[in-house]
FIMAR-13705 format. One record per atom (N, C-alpha, C, O): x, y, z. Coordinates in steps of 0.02 Angstrom, whole numbers, plus 32768, in hexadecimal, padded with zeros to 4 digits. Atoms other than C-alpha are relative to their C-alpha. Layout:
<sedrens>
XYZ/...
</sedrens>
This chain:
<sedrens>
802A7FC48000/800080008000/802C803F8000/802880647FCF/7FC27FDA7FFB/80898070802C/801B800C7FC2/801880467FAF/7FE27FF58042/80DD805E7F84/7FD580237FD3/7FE680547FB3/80357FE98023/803780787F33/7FE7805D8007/7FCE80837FDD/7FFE7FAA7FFC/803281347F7E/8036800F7FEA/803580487FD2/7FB57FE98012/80EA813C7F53/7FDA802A7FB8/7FCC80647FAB/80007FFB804F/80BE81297E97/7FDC803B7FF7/7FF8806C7FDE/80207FB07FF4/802E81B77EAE/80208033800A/801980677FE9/7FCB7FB47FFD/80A3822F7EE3/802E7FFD7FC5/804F80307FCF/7FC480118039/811582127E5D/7FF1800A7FBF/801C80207F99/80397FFD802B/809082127DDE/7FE980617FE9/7FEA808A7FBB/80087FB27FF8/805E82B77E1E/8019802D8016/800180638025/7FBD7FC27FED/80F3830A7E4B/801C7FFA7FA5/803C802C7F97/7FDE8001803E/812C82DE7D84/7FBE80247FCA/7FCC80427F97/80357FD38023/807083267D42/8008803E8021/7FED80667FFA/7FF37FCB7FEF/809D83BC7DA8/803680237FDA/803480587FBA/7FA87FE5801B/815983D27D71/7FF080077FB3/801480317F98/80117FF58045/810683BF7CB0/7FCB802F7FF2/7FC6803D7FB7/80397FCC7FFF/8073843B7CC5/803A802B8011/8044803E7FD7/7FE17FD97FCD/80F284A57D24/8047802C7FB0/805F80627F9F/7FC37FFE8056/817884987C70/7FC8802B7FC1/7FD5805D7FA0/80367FE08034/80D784C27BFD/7FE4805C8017/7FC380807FF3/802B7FDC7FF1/80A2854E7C52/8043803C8009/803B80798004/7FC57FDB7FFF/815185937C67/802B801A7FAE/8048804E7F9F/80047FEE8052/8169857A7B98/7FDD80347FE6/7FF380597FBB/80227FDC8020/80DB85D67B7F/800A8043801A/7FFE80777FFC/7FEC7FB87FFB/8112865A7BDD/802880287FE8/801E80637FDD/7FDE7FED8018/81A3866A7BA0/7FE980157FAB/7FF5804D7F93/80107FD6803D/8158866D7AE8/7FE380468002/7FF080727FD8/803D7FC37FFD/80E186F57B13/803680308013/803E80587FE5/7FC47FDC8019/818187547B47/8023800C7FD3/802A80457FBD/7FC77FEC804C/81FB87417AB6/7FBC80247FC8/7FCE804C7F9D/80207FCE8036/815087877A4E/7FF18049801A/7FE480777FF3/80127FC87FD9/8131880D7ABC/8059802A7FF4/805980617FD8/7FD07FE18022/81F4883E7AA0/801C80097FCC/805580217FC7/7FFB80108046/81EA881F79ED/7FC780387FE9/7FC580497FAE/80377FDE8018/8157888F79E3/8033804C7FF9/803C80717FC8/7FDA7FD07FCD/81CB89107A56/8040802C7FB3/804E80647F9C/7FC77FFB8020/8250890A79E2/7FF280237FB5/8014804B7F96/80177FDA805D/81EE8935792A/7FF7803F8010/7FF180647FDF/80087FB97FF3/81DA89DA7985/804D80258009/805F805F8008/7FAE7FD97FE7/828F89FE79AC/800C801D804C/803D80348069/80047FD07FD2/82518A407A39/800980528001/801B807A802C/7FF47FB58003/82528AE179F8/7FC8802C7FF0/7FB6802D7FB6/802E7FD2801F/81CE8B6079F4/7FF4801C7FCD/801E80397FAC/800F7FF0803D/81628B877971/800080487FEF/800180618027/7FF17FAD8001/81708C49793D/7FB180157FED/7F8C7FEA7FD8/80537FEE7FFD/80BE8CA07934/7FF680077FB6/8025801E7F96/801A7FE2804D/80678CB57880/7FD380357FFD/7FA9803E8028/80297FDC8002/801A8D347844/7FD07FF77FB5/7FE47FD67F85/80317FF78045/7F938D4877B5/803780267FC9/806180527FD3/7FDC7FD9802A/7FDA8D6A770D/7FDA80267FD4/7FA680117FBA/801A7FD08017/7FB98E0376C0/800B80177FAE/803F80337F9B/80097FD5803B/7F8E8E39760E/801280467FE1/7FE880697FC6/800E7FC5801A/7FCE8ECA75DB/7FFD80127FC1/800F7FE87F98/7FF9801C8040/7FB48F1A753C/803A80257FF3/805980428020/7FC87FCC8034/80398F7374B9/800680518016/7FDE80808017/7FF77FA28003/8077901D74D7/7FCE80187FC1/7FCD7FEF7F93/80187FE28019/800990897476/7FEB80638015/7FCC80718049/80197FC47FE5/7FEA914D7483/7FCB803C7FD8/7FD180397F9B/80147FC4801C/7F8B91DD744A/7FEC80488037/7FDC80468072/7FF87FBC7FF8/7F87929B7462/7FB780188021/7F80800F8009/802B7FE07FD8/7F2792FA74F4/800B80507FF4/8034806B801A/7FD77FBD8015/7F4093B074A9/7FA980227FF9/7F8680217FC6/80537FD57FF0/7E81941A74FA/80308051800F/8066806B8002/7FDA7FC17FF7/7E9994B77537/801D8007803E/802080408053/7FE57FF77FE0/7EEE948C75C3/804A80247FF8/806680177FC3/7FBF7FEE8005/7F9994E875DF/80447FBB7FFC/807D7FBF8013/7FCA8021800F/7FF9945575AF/7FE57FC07FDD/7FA87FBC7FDB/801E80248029/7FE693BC7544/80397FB4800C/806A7FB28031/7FC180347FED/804493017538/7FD87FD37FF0/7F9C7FDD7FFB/8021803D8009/8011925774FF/80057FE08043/80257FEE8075/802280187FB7/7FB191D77573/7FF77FB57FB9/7FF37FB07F7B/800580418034/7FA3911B7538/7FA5800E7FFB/7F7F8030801E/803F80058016/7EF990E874CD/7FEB7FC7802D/7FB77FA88021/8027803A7FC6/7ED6906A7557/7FEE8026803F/7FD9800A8072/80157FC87FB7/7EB9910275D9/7FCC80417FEB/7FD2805F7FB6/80237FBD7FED/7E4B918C75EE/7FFA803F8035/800B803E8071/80077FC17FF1/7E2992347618/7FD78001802D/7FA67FED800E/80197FFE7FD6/7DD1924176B2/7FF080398044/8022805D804D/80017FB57FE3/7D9692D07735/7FD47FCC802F/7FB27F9E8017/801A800E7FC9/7D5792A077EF/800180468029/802080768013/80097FD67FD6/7D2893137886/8036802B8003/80338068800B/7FC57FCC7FDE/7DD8934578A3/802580257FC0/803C805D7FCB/80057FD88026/7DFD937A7802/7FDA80237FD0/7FED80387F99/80307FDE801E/7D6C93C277CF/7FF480518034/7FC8807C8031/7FDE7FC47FCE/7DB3944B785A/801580367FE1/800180707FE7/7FC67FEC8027/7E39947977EB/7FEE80017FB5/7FD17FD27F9A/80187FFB8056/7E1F94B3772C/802E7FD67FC6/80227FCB7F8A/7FE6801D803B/7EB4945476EF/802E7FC18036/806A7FBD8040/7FE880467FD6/7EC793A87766/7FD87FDB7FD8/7FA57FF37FC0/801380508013/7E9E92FA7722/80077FD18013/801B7FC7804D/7FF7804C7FE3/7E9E924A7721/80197FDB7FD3/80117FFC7FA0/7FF48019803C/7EDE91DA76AA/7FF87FBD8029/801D7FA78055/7FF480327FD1/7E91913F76DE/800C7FC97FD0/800B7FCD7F92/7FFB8041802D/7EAF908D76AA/7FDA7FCC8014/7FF37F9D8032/8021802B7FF0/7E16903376BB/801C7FB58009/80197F96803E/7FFD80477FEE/7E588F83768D/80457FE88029/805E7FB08023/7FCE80097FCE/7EE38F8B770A/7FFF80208049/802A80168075/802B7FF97FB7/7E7D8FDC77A2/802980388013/80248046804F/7FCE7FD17FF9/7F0F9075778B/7FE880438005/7FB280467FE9/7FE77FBE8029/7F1E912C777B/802380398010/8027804C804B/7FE27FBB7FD5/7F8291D0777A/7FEA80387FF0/7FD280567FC0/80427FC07FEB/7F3C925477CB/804F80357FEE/808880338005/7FD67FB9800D/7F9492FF7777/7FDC8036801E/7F9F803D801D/801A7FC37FE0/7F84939D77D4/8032802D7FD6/805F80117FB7/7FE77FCC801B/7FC9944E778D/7FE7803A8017/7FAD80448029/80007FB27FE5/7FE4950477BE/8021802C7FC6/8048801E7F99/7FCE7FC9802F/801E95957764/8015801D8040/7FFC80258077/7FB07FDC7FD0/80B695E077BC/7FDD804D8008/7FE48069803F/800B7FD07FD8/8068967A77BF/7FD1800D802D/7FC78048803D/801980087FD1/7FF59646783D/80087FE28031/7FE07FDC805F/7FE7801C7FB9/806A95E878AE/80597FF97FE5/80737FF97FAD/7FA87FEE7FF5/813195EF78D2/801E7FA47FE1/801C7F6C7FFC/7FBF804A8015/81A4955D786B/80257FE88053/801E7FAB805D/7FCB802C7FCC/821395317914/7FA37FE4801E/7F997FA9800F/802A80197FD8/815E95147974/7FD87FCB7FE5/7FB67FA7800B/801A802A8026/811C94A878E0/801A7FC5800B/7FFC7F92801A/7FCD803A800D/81BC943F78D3/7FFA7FDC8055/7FEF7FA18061/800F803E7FC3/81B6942179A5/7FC57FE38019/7FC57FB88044/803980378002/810193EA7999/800B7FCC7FEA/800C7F958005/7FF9805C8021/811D936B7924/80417FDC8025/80517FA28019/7FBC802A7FF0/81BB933B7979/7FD47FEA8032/7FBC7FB38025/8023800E7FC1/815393397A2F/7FCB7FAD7FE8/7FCC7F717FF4/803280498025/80C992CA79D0/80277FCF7FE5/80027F9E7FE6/7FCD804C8003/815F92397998/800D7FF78039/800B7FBD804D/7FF280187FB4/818892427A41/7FDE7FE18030/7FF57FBB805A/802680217FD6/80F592197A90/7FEA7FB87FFC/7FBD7F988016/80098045802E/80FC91817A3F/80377FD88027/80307F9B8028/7FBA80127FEE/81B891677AA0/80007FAA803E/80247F788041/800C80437FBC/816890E87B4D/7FE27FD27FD4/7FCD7FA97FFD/8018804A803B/8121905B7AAF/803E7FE97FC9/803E7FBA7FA1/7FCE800D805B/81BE90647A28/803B7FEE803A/80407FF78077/7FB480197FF5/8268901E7A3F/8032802C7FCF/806E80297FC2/7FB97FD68029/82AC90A179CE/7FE880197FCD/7FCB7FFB7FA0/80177FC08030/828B91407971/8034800D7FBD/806B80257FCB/7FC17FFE8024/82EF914278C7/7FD380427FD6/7F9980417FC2/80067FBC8019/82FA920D787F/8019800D7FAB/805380207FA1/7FBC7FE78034/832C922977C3/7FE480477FDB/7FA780507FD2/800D7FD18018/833392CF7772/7FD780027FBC/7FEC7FD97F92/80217FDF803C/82C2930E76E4/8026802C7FE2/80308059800B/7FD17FCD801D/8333937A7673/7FFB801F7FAD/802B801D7F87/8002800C8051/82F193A675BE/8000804C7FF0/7FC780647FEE/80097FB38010/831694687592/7FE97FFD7FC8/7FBC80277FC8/80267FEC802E/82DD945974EB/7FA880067FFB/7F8A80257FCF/80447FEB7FF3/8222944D752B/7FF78012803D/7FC48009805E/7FF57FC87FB9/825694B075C1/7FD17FC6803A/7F9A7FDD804A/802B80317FED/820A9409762A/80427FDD802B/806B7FB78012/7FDB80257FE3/827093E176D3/7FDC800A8036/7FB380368041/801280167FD1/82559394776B/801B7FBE802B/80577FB18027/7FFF802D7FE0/824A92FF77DA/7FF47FC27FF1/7FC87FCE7FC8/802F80307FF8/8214924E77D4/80237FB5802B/80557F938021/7FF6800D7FCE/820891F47863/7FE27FAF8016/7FAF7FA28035/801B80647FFE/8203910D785E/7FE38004804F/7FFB803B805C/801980117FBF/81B190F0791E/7FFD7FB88000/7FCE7F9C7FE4/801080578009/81D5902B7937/80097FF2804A/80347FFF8074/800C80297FBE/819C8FD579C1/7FA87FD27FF9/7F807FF47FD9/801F8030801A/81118F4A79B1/7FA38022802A/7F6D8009801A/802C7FE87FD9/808E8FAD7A28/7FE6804F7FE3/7FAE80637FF1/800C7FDC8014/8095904779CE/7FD580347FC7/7FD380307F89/80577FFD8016/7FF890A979A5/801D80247FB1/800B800A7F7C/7FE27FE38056/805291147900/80447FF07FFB/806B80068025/7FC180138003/80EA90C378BC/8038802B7FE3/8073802F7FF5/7FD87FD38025/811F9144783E/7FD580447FF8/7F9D80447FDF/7FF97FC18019/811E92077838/8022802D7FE3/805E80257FD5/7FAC7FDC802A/816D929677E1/7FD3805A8012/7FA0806B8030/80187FA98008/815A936877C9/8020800F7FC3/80537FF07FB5/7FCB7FF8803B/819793AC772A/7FDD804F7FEE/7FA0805A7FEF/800D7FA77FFE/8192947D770C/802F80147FCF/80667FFD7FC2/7FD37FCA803C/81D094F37687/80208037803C/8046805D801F/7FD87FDA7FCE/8216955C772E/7FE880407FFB/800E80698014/80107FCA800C/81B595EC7701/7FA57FFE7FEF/7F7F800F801C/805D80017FFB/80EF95DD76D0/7FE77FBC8020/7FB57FBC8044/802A80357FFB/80D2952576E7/800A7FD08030/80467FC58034/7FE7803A7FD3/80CC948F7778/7FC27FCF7FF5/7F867FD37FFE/804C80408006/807593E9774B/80327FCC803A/806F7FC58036/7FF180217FDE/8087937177DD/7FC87FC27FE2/7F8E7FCD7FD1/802080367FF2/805A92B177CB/80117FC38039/80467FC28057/7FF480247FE4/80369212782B/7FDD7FBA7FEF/7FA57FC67FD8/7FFE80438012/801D915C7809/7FCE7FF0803E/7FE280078073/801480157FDC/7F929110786D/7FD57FB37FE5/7FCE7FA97FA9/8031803F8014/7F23905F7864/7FD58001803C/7FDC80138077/80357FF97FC4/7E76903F78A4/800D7FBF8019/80027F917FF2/7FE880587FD4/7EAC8F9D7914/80278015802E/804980488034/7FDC7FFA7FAB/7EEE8F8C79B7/80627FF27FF2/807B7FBD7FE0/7FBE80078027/7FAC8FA4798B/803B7FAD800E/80517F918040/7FD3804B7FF0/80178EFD7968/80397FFB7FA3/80317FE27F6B/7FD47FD9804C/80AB8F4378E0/80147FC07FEB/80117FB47FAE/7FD2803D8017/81028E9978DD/7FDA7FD27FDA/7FFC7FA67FBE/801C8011802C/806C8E58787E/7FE7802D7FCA/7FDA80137F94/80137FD28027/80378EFD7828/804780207FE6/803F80517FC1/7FD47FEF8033/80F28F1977E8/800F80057FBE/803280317FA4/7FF980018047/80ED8EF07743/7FD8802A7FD0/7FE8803C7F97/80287FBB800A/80538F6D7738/802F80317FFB/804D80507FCF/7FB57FB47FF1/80CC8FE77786/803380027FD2/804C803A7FCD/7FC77FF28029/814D8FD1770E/7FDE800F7FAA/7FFC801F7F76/801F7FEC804B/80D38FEA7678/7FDD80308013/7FC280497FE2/80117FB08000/8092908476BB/802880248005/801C80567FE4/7FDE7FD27FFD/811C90D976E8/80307FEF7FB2/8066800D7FB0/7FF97FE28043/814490BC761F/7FED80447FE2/800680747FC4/80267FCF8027/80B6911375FD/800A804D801A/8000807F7FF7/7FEC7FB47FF8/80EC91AD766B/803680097FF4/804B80427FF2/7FCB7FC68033/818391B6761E/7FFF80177FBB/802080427F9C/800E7FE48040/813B91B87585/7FC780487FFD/7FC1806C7FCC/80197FAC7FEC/80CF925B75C4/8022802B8019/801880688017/7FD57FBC7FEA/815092A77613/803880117FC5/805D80437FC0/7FBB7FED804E/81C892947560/7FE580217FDA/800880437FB4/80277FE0802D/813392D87506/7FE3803C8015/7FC6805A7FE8/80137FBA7FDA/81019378757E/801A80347FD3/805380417FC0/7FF47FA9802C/80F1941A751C/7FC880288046/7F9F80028061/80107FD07FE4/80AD94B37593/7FEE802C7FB7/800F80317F84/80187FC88013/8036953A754B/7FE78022801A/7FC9800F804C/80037FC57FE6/801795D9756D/7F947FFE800D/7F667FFA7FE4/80407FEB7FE1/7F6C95F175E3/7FC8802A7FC6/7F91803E7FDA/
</sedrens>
């Protein structure tokens, strides 16, 4: 009888020790796929996407009313007037519906306000921009043959509500100030490539600026 329990234990100490091997296999498989999974990733984070954007072809034509100054504007934008410049007899909008954009132009004639107090407004207004950007880049405007100098002013930082401004003055009758804005909660590092096709198009208005006489 004695022997006969032996064998029972023996029995079921060796169905233990083989359940005990199976169950330890399978763990182990379920590991090596679980670090095989691990591994097709590199472990390296994925970088964010953004939507890709359409833009179209440079294109321009001529804004020449009776405002005191004139300049091409692309045929994918328009002419536009809201509350705040409907203030002013010669402020606009140039918006860009299918990119949610636009720049707002303001203008003075010099003989109703002082050149140095013009130039440190618009400087004050890039500045206020200074606690969102990582860095204000300045380059001169310089064209004497259409008497057309000034400022223009990149604003980069990924939070920042206007990325690009400028001022540009004949130093004697005329000051047109602009600014770059979008209707969206600001996020540049996806709206860059916008940004870099608008601030085409204002250099192609600020290369084409002629001033006329009031």
């Amino acid at each position: 009888m004695l022997n006969y329990y032996r064998e029972l234990i023996m029995k079921g100490s060796q169905f233990y020790s083989l359940q005990k091997i199976v169950s330890l296999t399978i763990l182990q498989a379920l590991i090596m796929l679980l670090i095989y999974s691990c591994d097709q990733d590199n472990y390296i984070p994925k970088p964010r996407g953004y939507l890709r954007i359409d833009l179209p072809e440079h294109e321009y034509q001529l804004f020449d009313t009776t405002f005191p100054y004139q300049f091409e504007y692309p045929i994918y934008a328009h002419i536009a007037f809201d509350k705040y410049t409907q203030r002013e007899p010669f402020w606009l909008n140039i918006d860009y519906p299918g990119l949610n954009g636009k720049i707002h132009l303001s203008y003075k004639h010099l003989k109703n306000a002082n050149l140095n107090d013009m130039v440190e407004d618009s400087r004050t207004m890039v500045y206020k921009h200074a606690p969102k950007a990582i860095g204000i880049r300045e380059s001169i405007v310089n064209d004497p043959t259409s008497n057309v100098f000034g400022t223009v002013y990149s604003i980069e930082g990924k939070d920042v509500a206007s990325p690009f401004q400028f001022y540009v003055t004949d130093s004697v009758h005329h000051f047109l100030r602009g600014a770059l804005y979008f209707n969206t909660v600001p996020n540049n590092d996806s709206l860059q490539p916008v940004i870099e096709f608008i601030i085409d198009d204002i250099d192609q208005l600020i290369g084409t600026l002629e001033w006329k006489e009031l």
